[in-house]
C-alpha positions, 0 to 999 in steps of 0.5 A, spaced: 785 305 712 785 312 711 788 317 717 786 319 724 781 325 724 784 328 730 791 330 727 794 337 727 795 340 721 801 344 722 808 341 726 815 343 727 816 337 730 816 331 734 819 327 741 817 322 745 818 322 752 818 318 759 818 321 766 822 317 770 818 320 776 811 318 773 812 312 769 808 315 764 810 316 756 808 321 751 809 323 744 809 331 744 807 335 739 810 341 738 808 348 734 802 351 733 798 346 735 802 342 741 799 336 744 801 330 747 799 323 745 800 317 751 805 312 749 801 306 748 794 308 748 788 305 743 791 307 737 798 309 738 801 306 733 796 309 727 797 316 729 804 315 730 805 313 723 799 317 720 804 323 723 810 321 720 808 320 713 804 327 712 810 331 716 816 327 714 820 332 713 819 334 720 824 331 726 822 325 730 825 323 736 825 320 743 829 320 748 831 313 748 834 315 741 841 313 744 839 306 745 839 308 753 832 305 756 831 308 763 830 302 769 824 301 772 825 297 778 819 292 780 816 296 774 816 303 778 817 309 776 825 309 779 826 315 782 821 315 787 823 308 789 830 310 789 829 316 794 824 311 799 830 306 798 835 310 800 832 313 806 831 307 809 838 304 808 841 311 811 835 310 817 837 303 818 844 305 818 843 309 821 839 306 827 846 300 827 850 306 829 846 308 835 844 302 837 850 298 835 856 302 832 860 304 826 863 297 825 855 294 825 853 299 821 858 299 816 856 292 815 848 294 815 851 299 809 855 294 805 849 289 805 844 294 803 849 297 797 848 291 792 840 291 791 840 299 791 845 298 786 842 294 782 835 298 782 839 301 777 839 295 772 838 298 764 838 296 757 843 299 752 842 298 746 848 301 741 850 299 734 856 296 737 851 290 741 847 290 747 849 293 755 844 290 760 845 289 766 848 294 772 853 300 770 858 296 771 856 291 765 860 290 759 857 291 752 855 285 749 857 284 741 852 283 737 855 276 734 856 273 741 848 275 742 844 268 742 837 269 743 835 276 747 827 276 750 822 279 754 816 278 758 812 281 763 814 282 770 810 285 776 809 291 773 814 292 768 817 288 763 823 284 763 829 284 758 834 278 758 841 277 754 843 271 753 850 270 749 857 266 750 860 268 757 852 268 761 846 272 761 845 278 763 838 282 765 834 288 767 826 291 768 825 297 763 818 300 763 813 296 759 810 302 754 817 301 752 818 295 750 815 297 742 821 301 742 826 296 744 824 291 739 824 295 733 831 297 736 834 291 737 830 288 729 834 294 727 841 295 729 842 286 731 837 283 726 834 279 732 827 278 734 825 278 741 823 271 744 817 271 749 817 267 755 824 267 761 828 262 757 826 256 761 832 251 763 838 255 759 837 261 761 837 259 768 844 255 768 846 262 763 845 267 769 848 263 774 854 262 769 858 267 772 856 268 779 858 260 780 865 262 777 865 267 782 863 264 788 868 259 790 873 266 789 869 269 794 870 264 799 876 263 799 877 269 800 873 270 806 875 264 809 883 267 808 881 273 812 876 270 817 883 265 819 886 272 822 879 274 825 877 268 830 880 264 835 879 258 832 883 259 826 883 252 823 877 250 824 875 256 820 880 254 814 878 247 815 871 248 815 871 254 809 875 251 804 871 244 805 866 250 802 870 252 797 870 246 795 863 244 794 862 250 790 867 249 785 864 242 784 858 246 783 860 251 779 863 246 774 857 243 774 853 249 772 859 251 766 858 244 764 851 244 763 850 252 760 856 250 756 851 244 752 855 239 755 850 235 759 853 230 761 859 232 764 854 236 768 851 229 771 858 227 773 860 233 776 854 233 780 855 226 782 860 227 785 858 232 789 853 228 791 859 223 793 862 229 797 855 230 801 855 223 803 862 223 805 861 229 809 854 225 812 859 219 814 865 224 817 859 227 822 856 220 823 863 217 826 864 223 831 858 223 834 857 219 840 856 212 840 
């Protein structure tokens, strides 16, 4: 297969690009005859290897190079949606205030600061393992790495983790997902699964969210106690809870661990657990 007709003869270089406002990718041409060629357009792959091959001594690069893929929430551009997003939680904040007060508001802005944050969601993939997830994840290396897939998702695509202690997960552009597999092939000698994972990964993301629960719980039950009239009942009825969602927990280790039996054992006893509940209530109804 011969080259493209429609390359340029001279070049000082090459750097693919994404806009974080627009959504759109490209490979920019530099030199005499600049152009741009839109990442993933009919094509694109030819063109790009006919370009590397007649100019191989001319530096190519990407902005994604570091291994760093821009988040795209919901498959957006997301600047944009980070502008709208926080223009409408500091409106509704700010509308807590004035009808309510700053105590309502304060709690306005400690529920909405979780799924701004997480708007941030981005994959990091470096020599040492794979960071994905929020800012605050931690790097994945790549000898506790299981599986690493991606499917689409609205209108991006949909990157998964799965490694010893859980999963981890982010949207990235869709026209970057050649990138991020090439990289991945590359520096982890992994192949990218199509699909969300089934079953497995579904007990793997809720791996450390079920550990955690229980934990948060109980806290918040410790501090409503001083914060109610009827501090008893608020400890009786939390740490009840807690414990239902330990046994739940242990059941969901149990069974993304590979044990599936001490699964079923853990659920049957918090099936037990329900059915007590249902007979303490039914014995303090009315007769």
């Amino acid at each position: 297969m011969g080259e493209p007709p429609d390359l340029p003869t001279q070049a000082t270089g090459f750097l693919e690009r994404y806009d974080p406002w627009t959504g759109r990718a490209w490979l920019e041409l530099r030199g005499p005859e600049p152009a741009r060629i839109p990442l993933g357009s009919e094509g694109y792959a030819q063109r790009r290897r006919a370009l590397r091959q007649r100019f191989a001594d001319r530096p190519f690069s990407s902005e994604w190079a570091d291994g760093r893929f821009p988040p795209a929430p919901a498959g957006l551009p997301v600047y944009p949606v980070l502008v709208l997003s926080w223009l409408a939680g500091s409106g509704a904040c700010g509308l807590a205030a004035f009808t309510a007060g700053p105590l309502p508001a304060a709690g306005v802005a400690l529920g909405l600061s979780w799924p701004l944050v997480r708007m941030l969601d981005a994959v990091h993939v470096i020599p040492r393992g794979i960071r994905i997830g929020p800012p605050w994840a931690p790097c994945v290396s790549w000898h506790e790495i299981e599986a690493v897939g991606v499917y689409p998702r609205w209108l991006g695509a949909r990157v998964w983790v799965r490694h010893a202690r859980g999963q981890g997960s982010a949207t990235i552009p869709r026209v970057l997902v050649p990138a991020l597999r090439a990289r991945v092939r590359r520096l982890g000698a992994l192949s990218l699964r199509g699909g969300d994972g089934g079953i497995a990964s579904w007990y793997a993301r809720w791996r450390v969210p079920a550990m955690g629960g229980p934990w948060g719980l109980l806290v918040g039950t410790l501090v409503a106690c001083w914060l109610t009239p009827w501090p008893w009942l608020v400890l009786a009825v939390g740490l009840a809870g807690v414990a239902v969602l330990v046994v739940l927990s242990s059941a969901i280790e149990a069974r993304a661990s590979g044990w599936g039996a001490g699964s079923v054992l853990w659920l049957t006893l918090l099936y037990a657990l329900f059915l007590a509940a249902l007979a303490v209530v039914a014995l303090q109804l009315p007769t």
